[in-house]
C-alpha positions as CSV (number, residue, x, y, z in Angstrom):
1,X,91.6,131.6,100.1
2,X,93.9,134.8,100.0
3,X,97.1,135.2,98.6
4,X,98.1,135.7,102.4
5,X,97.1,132.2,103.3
6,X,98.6,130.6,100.2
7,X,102.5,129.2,100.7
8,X,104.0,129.0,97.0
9,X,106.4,126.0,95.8
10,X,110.1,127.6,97.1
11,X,111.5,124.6,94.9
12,X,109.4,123.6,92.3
13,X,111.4,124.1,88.8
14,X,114.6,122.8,91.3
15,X,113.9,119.8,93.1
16,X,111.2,118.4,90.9
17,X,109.5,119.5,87.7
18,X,107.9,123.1,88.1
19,X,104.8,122.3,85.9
20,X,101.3,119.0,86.2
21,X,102.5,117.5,83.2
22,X,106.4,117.0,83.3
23,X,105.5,116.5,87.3
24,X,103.4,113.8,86.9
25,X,105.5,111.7,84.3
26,X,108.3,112.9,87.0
27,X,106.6,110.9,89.8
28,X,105.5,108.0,87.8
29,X,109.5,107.4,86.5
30,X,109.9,107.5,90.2
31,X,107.6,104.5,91.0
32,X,109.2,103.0,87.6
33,X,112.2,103.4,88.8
34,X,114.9,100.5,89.0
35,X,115.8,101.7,93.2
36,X,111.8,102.7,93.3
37,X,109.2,99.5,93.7
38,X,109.1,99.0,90.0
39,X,105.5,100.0,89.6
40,X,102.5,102.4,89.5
41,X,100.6,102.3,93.4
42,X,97.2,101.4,93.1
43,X,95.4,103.5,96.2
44,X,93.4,101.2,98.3
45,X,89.8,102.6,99.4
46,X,89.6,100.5,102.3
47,X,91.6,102.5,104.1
48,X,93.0,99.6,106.5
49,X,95.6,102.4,107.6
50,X,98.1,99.7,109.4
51,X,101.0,102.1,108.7
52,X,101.0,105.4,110.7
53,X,104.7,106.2,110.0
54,X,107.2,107.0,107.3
55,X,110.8,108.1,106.3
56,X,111.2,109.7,103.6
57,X,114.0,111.7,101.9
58,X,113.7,114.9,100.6
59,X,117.0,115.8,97.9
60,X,116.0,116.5,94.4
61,X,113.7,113.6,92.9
62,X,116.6,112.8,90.6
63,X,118.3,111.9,93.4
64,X,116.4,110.9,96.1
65,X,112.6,109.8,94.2
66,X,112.7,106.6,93.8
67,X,114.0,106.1,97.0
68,X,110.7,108.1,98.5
69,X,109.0,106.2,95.9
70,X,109.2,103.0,98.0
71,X,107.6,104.6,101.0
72,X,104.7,106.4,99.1
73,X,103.4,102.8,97.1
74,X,103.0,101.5,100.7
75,X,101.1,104.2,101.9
76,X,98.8,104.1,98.7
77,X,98.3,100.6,99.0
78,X,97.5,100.7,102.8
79,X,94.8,103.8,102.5
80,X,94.1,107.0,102.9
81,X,94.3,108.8,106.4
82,X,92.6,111.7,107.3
83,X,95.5,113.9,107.9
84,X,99.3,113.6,107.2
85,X,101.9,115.4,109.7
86,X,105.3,115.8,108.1
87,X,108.0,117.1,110.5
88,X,111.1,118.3,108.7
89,X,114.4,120.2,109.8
90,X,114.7,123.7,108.8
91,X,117.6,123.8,106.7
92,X,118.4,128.0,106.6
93,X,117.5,128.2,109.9
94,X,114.9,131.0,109.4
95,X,112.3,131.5,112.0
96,X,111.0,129.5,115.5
97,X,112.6,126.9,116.6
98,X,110.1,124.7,116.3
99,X,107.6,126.0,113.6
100,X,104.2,125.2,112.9
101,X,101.2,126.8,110.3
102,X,97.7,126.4,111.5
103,X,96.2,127.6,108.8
104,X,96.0,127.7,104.9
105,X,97.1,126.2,101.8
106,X,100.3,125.2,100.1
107,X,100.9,124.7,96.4
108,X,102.3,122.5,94.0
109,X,102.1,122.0,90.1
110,X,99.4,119.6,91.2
111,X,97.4,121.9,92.9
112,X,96.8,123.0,96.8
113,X,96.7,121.1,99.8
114,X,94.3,122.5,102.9
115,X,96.0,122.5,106.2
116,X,94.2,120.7,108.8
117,X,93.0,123.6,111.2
118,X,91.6,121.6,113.8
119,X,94.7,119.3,114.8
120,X,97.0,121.8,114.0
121,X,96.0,124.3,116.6
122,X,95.1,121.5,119.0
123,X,99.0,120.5,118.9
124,X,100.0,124.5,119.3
125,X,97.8,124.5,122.1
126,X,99.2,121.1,123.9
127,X,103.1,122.5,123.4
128,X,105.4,124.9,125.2
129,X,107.8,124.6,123.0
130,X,105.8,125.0,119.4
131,X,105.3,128.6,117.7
132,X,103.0,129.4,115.1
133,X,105.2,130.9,112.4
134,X,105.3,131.1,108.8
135,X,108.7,132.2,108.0
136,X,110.5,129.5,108.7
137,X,108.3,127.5,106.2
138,X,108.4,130.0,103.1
139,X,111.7,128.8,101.5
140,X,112.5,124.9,103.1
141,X,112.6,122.0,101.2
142,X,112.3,119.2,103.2
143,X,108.5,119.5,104.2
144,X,107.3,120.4,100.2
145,X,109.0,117.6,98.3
146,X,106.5,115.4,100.3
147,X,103.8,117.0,98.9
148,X,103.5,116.2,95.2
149,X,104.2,112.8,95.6
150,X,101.0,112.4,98.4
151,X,98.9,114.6,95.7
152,X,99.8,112.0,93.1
153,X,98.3,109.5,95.2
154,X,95.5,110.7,97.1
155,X,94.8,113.8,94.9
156,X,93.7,117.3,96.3
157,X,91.1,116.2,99.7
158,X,93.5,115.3,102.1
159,X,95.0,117.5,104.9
160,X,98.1,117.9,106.5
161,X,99.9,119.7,109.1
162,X,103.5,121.2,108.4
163,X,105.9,121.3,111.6
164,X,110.0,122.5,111.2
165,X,112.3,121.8,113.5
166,X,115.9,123.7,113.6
167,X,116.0,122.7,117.7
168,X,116.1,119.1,117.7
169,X,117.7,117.2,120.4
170,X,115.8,114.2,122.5
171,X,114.0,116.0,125.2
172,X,112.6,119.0,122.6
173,X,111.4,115.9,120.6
174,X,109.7,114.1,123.5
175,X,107.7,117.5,124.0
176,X,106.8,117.7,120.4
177,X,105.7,114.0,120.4
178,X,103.8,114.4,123.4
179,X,101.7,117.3,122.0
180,X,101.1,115.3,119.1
181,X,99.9,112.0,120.6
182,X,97.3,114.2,122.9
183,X,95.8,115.6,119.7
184,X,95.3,112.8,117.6
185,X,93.4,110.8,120.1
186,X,90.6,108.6,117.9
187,X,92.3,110.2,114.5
188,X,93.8,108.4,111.2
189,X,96.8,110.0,111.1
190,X,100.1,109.5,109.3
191,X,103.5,111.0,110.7
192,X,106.2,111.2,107.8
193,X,109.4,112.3,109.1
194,X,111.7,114.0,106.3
195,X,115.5,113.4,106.4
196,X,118.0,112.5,104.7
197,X,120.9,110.4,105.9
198,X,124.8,110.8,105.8
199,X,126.0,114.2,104.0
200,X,129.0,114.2,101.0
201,X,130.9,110.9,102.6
202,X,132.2,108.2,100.5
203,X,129.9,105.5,99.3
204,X,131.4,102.7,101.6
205,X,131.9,104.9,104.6
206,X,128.3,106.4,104.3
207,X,126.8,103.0,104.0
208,X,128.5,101.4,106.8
209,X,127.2,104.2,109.4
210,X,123.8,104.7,107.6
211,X,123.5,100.7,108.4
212,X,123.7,101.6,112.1
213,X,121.3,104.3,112.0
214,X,118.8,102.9,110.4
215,X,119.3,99.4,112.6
216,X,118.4,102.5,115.5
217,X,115.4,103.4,113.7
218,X,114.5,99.4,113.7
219,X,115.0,99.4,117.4
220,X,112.7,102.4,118.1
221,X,116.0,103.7,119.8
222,X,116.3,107.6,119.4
223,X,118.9,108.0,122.1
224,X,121.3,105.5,120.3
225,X,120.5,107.3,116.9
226,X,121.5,110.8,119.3
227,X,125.0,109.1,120.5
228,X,125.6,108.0,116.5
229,X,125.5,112.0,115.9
230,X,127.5,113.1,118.8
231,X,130.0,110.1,119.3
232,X,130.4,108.9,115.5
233,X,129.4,112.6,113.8
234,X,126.8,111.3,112.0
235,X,125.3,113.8,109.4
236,X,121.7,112.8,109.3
237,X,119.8,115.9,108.7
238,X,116.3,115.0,110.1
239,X,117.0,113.1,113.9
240,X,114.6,115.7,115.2
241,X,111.6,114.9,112.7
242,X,112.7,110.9,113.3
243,X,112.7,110.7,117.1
244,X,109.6,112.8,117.4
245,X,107.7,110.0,114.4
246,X,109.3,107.4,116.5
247,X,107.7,108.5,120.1
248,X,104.1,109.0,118.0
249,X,104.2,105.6,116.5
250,X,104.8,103.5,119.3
251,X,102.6,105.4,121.9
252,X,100.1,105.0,118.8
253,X,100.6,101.2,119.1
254,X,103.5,101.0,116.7
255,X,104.8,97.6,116.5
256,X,107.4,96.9,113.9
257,X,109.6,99.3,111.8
258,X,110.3,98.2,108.1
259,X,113.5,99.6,105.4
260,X,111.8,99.5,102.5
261,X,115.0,100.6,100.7
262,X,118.5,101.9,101.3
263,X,120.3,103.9,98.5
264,X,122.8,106.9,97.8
265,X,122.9,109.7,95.8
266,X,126.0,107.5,93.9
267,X,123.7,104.6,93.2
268,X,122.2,107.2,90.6
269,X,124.4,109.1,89.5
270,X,127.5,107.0,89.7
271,X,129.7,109.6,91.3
272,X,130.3,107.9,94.8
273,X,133.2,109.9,96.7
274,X,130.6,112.1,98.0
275,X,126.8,111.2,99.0
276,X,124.6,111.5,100.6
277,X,122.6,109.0,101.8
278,X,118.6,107.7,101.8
279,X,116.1,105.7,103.2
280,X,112.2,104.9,103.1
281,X,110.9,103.3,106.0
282,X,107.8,102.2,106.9
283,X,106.1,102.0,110.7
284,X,103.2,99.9,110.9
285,X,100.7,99.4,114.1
């Protein structure tokens, strides 16, 4: 693998602990955590792969871990899949649109994860509106902080596919989803959608409209999670990577969406005039 083909951590050191050790014990405190589930995932090798969606936050792990925490021991307790696709906005707005890498590895302090080739360019293929593009991957967040915490789980073997979204509005998302769906015919997939929720609001106010979101999400109801953003200026970050999970899932045979676990960045750190809100949430067939 050439240095070309190899994306390096942008926030490693930032958002989570830059080196194996202090990253692993940072996970673990995660799972340990009193907002996480309270305990280390055991990964089943069954594989009965029921859930083929999640939400999952992506602020610093002090933050926002044990929140994602929640999500993850469900996904290591329901089995591996065979390739994870994690849609997440594109925060500095550098690049495509709607960006995609077909090829090559990205790195953590636990290692490298392969990109899943085949899939990947199957879905570039199927879309107008996808670009293959690498800049707009080399510095965002939202798509790495997934990574470590699926590493911890399922270790170094499993691929994924890395798509960022700046555009995201309903009709872009049903194109993306669409693409999707026609490429993973017959393949164990798992869609994680990256987002956080409302942006520096007070603790009560954020919670209020975060509870109508996220009863949206429940609802498989993008469009009334849309009117939320335009009507009641909701701040969600990640509607794009949502919708676009959403449309997979149920086409996939999605039956029932789950909130694992609702917090703010004030249930940790105690300062709650401005937060920022998160959720894991869990879409099973």
């Amino acid at each position: 693998m050439t240095e070309l083909n190899l994306r390096r951590p942008a926030v490693a050191g930032s958002f989570y602990a830059g080196d194996s050790k202090s990253l692993n014990i940072q996970i673990e405190n995660c799972f340990l955590h009193r907002i996480g589930p309270g305990k280390i995932p055991l990964v089943n090798n069954k594989k009965e792969n029921n859930i083929i969606g999640l939400i999952s936050p992506h602020a610093g792990y002090m933050y926002s871990g044990p929140v994602a925490a929640n999500g993850f021991y469900k996904i290591a307790l329901d089995g591996k899949p065979d390739t994870i696709i994690i849609l997440g906005p594109n925060h500095r707005g550098f690049g495509e649109n709607i960006s995609i890498m077909v090829e090559g590895r990205w790195k953590t302090p636990l290692g490298e994860l392969e990109i899943d080739t085949e899939i990947a360019e199957n879905i570039l293929k199927n879309s107008k509106t996808i670009k293959m593009d690498k800049k707009a991957h080399q510095f965002e967040h939202s798509i790495e902080v997934q990574l470590p915490f699926i590493q911890y789980i399922f270790g170094k073997s499993i691929k994924f596919i890395p798509i960022c979204m700046i555009r995201q509005d309903i009709n872009t998302d049903i194109e993306i989803a669409q693409s999707i769906c026609s490429s993973v015919v017959d393949k164990n997939i798992l869609i994680i959608a990256s987002s956080d929720f409302t942006h520096y609001e007070p603790q009560e106010y954020a919670e209020n409209l975060d509870k109508q979101a996220i009863n949206a999400i429940l609802e498989f109801n993008p469009k009334k999670l849309y009117d939320m953003i335009y009507q009641q200026n909701l701040t969600m970050c990640g509607p794009g990577p949502i919708t676009v999970m959403l449309i997979v899932c149920e086409t996939l045979g999605a039956k029932k969406a789950e909130l694992l676990k609702y917090a703010t960045s004030g249930d940790v750190s105690g300062m709650v005039d401005q937060v920022v809100g998160y959720a894991s949430i869990i879409i099973r067939k």
